[in-house]
C-alpha positions in Angstrom: 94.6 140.2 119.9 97.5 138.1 120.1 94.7 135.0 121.4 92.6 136.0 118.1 95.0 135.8 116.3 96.6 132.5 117.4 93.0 130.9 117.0 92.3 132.1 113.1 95.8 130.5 112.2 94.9 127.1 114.2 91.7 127.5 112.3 93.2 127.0 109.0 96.0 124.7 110.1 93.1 122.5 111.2 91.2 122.8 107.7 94.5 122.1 105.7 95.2 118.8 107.6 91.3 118.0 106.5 91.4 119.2 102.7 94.7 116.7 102.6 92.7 113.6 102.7 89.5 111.6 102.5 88.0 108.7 104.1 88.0 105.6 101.9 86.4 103.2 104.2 86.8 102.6 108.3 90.6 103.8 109.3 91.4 103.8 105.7 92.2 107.5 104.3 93.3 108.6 100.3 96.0 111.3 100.2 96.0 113.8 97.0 99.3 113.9 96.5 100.5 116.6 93.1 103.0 114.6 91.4 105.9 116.6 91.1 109.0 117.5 92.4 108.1 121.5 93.7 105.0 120.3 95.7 104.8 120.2 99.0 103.9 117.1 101.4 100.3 117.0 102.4 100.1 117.3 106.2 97.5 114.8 108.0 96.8 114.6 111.5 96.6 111.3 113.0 95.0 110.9 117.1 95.4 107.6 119.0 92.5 105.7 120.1 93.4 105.3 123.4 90.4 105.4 126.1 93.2 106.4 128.9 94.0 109.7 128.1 97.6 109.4 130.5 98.4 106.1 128.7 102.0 106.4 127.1 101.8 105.4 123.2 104.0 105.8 120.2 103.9 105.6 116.8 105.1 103.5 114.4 105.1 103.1 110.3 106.8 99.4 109.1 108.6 98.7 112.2 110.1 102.3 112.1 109.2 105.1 115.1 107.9 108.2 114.1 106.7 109.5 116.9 104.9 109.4 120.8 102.0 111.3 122.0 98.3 111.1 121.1 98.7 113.3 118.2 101.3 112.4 115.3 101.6 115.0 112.4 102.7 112.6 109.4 103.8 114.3 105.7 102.7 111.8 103.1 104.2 112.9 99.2 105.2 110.1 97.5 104.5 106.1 97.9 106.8 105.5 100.7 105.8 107.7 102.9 102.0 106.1 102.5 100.7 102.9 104.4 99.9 101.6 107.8 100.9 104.2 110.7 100.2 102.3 113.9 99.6 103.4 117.7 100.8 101.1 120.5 101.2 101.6 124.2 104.5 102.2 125.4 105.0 99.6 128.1 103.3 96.6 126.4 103.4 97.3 122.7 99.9 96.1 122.1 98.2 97.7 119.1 96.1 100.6 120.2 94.8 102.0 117.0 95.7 102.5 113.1 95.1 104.5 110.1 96.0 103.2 106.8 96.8 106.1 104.1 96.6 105.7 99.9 98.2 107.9 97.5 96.3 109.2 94.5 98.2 111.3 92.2 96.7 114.8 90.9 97.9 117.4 88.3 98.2 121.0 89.0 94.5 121.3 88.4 93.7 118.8 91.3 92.6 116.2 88.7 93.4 112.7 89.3 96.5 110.9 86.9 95.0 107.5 86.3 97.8 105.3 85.0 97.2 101.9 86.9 94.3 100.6 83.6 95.4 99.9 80.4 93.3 101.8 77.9 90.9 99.9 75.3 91.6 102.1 71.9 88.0 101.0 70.6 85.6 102.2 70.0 87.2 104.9 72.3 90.1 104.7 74.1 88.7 104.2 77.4 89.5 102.4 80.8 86.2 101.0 81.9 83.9 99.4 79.2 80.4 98.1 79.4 78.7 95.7 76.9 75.5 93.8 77.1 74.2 90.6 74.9 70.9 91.7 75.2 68.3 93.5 76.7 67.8 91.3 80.0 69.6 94.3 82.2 72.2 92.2 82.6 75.5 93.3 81.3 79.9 92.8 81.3 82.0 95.3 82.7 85.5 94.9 81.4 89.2 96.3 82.4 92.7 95.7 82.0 95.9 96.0 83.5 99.5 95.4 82.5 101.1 92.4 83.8 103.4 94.3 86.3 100.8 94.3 89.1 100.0 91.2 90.9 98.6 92.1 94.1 96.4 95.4 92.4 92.5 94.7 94.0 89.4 95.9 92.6 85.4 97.3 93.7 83.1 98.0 91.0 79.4 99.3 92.1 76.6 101.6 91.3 77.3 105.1 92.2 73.7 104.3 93.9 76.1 102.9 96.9 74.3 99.8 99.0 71.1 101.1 98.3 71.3 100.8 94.4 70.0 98.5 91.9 72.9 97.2 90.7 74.5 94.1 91.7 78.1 93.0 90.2 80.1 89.1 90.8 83.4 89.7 91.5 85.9 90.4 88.9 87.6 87.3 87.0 91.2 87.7 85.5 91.9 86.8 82.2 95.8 86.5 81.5 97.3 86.3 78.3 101.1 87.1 77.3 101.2 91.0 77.9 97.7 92.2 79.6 95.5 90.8 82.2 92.0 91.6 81.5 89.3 91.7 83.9 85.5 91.2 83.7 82.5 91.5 85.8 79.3 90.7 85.4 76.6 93.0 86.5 72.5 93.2 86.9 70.4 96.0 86.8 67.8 94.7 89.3 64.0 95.2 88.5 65.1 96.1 84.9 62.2 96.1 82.3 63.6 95.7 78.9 60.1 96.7 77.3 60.1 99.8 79.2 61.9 103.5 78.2 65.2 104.2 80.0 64.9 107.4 81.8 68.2 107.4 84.4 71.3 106.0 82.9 73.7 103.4 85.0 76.4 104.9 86.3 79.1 102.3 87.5 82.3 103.2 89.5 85.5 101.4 89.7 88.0 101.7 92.4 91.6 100.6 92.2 94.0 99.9 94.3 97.6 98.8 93.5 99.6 98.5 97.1 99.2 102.1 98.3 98.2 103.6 95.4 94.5 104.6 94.9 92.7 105.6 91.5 89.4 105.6 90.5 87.0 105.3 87.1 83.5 105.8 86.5 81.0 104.9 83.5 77.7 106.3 82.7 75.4 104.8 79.8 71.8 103.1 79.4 71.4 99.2 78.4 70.2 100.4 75.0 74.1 102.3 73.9 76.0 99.3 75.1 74.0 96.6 73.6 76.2 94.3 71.7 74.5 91.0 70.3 76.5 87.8 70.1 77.6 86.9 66.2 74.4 85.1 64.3 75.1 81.3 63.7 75.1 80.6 59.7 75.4 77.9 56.9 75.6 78.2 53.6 73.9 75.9 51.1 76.3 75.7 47.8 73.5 74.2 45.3 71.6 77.0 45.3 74.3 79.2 46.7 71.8 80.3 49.7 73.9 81.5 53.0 70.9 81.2 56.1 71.2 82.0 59.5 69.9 82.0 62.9 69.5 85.1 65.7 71.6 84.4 68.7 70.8 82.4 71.2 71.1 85.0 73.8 69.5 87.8 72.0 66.3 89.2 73.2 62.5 87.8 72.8 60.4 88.2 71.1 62.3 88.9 67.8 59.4 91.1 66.5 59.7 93.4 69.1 63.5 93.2 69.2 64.6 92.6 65.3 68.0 92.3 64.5 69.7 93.7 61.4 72.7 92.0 59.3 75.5 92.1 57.3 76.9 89.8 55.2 80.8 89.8 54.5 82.0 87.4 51.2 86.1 87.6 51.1 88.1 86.6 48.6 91.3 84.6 49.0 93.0 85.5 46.0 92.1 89.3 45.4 92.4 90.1 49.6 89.4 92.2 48.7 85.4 91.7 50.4 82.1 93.1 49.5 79.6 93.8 52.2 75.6 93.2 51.7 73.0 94.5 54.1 69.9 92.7 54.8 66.9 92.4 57.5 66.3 88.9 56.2 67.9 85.9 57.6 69.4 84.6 54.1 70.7 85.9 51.1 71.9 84.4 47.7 75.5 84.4 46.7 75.3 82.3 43.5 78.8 83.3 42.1 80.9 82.4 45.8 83.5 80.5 44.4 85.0 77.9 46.7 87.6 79.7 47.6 85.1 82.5 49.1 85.2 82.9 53.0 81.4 83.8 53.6 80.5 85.5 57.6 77.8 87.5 59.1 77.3 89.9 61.9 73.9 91.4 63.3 72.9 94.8 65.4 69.9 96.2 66.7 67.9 97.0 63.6 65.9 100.2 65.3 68.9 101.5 67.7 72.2 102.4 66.4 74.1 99.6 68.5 77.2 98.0 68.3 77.7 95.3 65.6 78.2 92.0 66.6 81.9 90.6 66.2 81.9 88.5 62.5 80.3 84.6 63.1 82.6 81.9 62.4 83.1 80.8 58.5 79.4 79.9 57.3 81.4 77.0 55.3 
């Protein structure tokens, strides 16, 4: 009984050590850590690679010794305790084997706490936005971070894995004073922009910021994040015409892909604007006074896209 017994409690002990992590990649392993103070470490199990099973070997985490044996039991609970635990023969010192451990942070529901991304507040605050000129299946992928983490690294994909149909550059930084924003730019291979989307694009972001691990995900089809580039426009003051052109990088032909616009007239002195809608590509303002800032933006005219940011000053 006693043997029973001693085999249903090494049973669990065994599936505790595996429900405390997950493999990232090879020899690379995420620990859920809850972030608070009443939690207990999460146990993980590490075994040394070593083909002689006699062959002294230690352990070791930054230079420090944790243990010898085969087998090391390591608790990982906060950010220190994560990173590189190394195995290396006892008489020699060469490197044997290693496993690499991550922290990601969880509530008390298990759920992740994402806190490495800056949120964008529009037109939702989220963490991971998509945007496409046109309807070529080619499209940006956009993130930020604070400027507090310069070594923080970055994988965006399809949730497809290596055999999707999604293929991304890698990410550019854009730096200004406070934030560092990152963009991608990503294909959907074999795209057909005449065709009806069935299966949206699901994208997956993975961040990793020393020895902390957090991840983000986006689902949407082409049509929802289509976001045409602003018109280009001149305005003719002796007939008071404004005219304009469709984007450059907008979609062909324009009878199967028509743009809608709107047509923004500020004025200096009152700090007020009025707003006219139109499918044409001009429109009469005959009363613009000089001192009138005339712009234009365009959308999808048969999908409810995004508007196009305003064009520069048609005069």
């Amino acid at each position: 009984m006693s043997h029973l017994l001693f085999a249903i409690l090494s049973l669990f002990s065994f599936a505790a050590l595996l429900e405390a992590q997950w493999k990232l990649r090879e020899n690379v392993y995420v620990i859920e850590s809850e972030w608070n103070n009443e939690a207990p470490a999460k146990r993980v199990e590490l075994t040394c690679n070593a083909s002689d099973e006699t062959l002294p070997v230690y352990w070791e985490k930054d230079t420090e010794l944790k243990g010898t044996g085969k087998t090391l039991i390591a608790e990982v609970k906060e950010f220190p305790d994560a990173g590189n635990y190394t195995c290396l023969t006892a008489d020699t010192h060469e490197i044997i084997s290693y496993d690499f451990f991550l922290i990601t942070k969880i509530d008390s529901n298990g759920q992740m706490i994402r806190s490495i991304l800056k949120s964008f507040d529009e037109p939702k605050k989220t963490f991971l936005k998509c945007e496409a000129k046109n309807y070529s299946g080619i499209f940006i992928c956009s993130w930020m971070t604070e400027n507090e983490s310069p070594n923080v690294k970055f994988t965006i994909r399809s949730l497809k894995g290596s055999q999707g149909d999604v293929i991304c550059s890698s990410p550019v930084a854009h730096t200004d004073t406070s934030v560092t924003e990152y963009t991608a730019q990503c294909q959907k291979e074999s795209y057909c922009p005449f065709a009806e989307e069935h299966e949206p694009i699901e994208m997956f972001l993975e961040v990793i910021d020393e020895v902390e691990y957090e991840n983000y995900t986006s689902s949407f089809f082409i049509r929802d994040i289509i976001k045409p580039d602003p018109p280009q426009c001149q305005y003719v003051a002796t007939n008071g015409t404004v005219t304009w052109t469709y984007p450059r990088t907008w979609s062909t032909p324009k009878s199967y892909f028509p743009l809608t616009f709107r047509v923004k007239v500020e004025s200096a002195k009152k700090h007020s604007s009025q707003i006219r809608d139109t499918d044409e590509q001009s429109i009469q303002i005959p009363t613009a006074g000089p001192k009138r800032k005339i712009s234009v933006q365009a959308r999808d005219r048969y999908y409810n896209s995004s508007w196009s940011e305003w064009s520069s000053l048609c005069r």
